[in-house]
N, C-alpha and C positions, 0 to 999 in steps of 0.2 A: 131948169137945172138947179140942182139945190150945193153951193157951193159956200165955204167957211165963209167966214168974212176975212178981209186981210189982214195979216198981222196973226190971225187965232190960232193958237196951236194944235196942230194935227195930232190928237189923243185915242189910237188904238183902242179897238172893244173892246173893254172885258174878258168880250165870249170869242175871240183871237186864239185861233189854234196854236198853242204853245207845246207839243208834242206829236209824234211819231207813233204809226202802230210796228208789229214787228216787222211786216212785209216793209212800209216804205222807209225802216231805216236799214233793212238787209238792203234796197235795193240803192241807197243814198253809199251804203261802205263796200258795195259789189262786190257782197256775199251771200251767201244762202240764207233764209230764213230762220233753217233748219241748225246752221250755224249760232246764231244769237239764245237759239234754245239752248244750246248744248252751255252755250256761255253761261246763261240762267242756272242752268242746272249746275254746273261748275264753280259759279258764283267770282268769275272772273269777268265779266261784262260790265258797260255800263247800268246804272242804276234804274230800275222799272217801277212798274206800279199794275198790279192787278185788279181791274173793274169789274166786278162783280153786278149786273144789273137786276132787278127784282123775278127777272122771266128774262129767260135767254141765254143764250152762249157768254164765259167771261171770257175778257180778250186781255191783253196785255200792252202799254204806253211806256212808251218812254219820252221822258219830258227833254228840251231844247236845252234846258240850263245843267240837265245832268249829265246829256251827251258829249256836250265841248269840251267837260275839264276833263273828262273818261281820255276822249281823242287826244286833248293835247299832254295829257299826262305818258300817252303810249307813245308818243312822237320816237322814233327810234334814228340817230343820227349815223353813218359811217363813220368808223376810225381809222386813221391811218394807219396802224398796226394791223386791223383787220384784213385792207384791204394788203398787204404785201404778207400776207399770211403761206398763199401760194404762189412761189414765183413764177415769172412766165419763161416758158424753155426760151435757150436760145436756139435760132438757127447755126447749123452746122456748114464750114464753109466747104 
């Protein structure tokens, strides 16, 4: 078994998959795929990258570092004012 030596710092490949295609990040925010399209096209989505390869179908990526700030940027909190927006009836005695 071929194991560091102790102490050695454990240094991730290079070639370390650092992105998502569009299926597994539609299936990571459990949504449609179809969804993240529209986002694309709307230009309201996190940020992509279109791969073009010499022969073949291009596919579309989106990277780890541009999804998180997308997500945490959308974080949407409850406000108290919202929530008493509509009151709840009372029961009649």
């Amino acid at each position: 078994m071929n194991t560091p030596p102790e102490g050695a710092a454990m240094n991730p490949s290079p070639f370390a998959r650092h992105y998502l295609t569009t299926e597994e990040l539609a299936d990571d925010l459990d949504c449609a795929p179809r969804t993240l399209r529209r986002m694309r096209h709307d230009g309201t989505g996190p940020a992509w990258t279109r791969i073009t390869p010499p022969r073949g179908r291009s596919y579309v990526i989106y990277f780890l570092n541009d999804v998180q700030p997308y997500m945490e940027a959308n974080i949407f909190y409850p406000q108290p004012h919202n929530l008493l927006r509509f009151p709840i009836p009372r029961r009649r005695a």
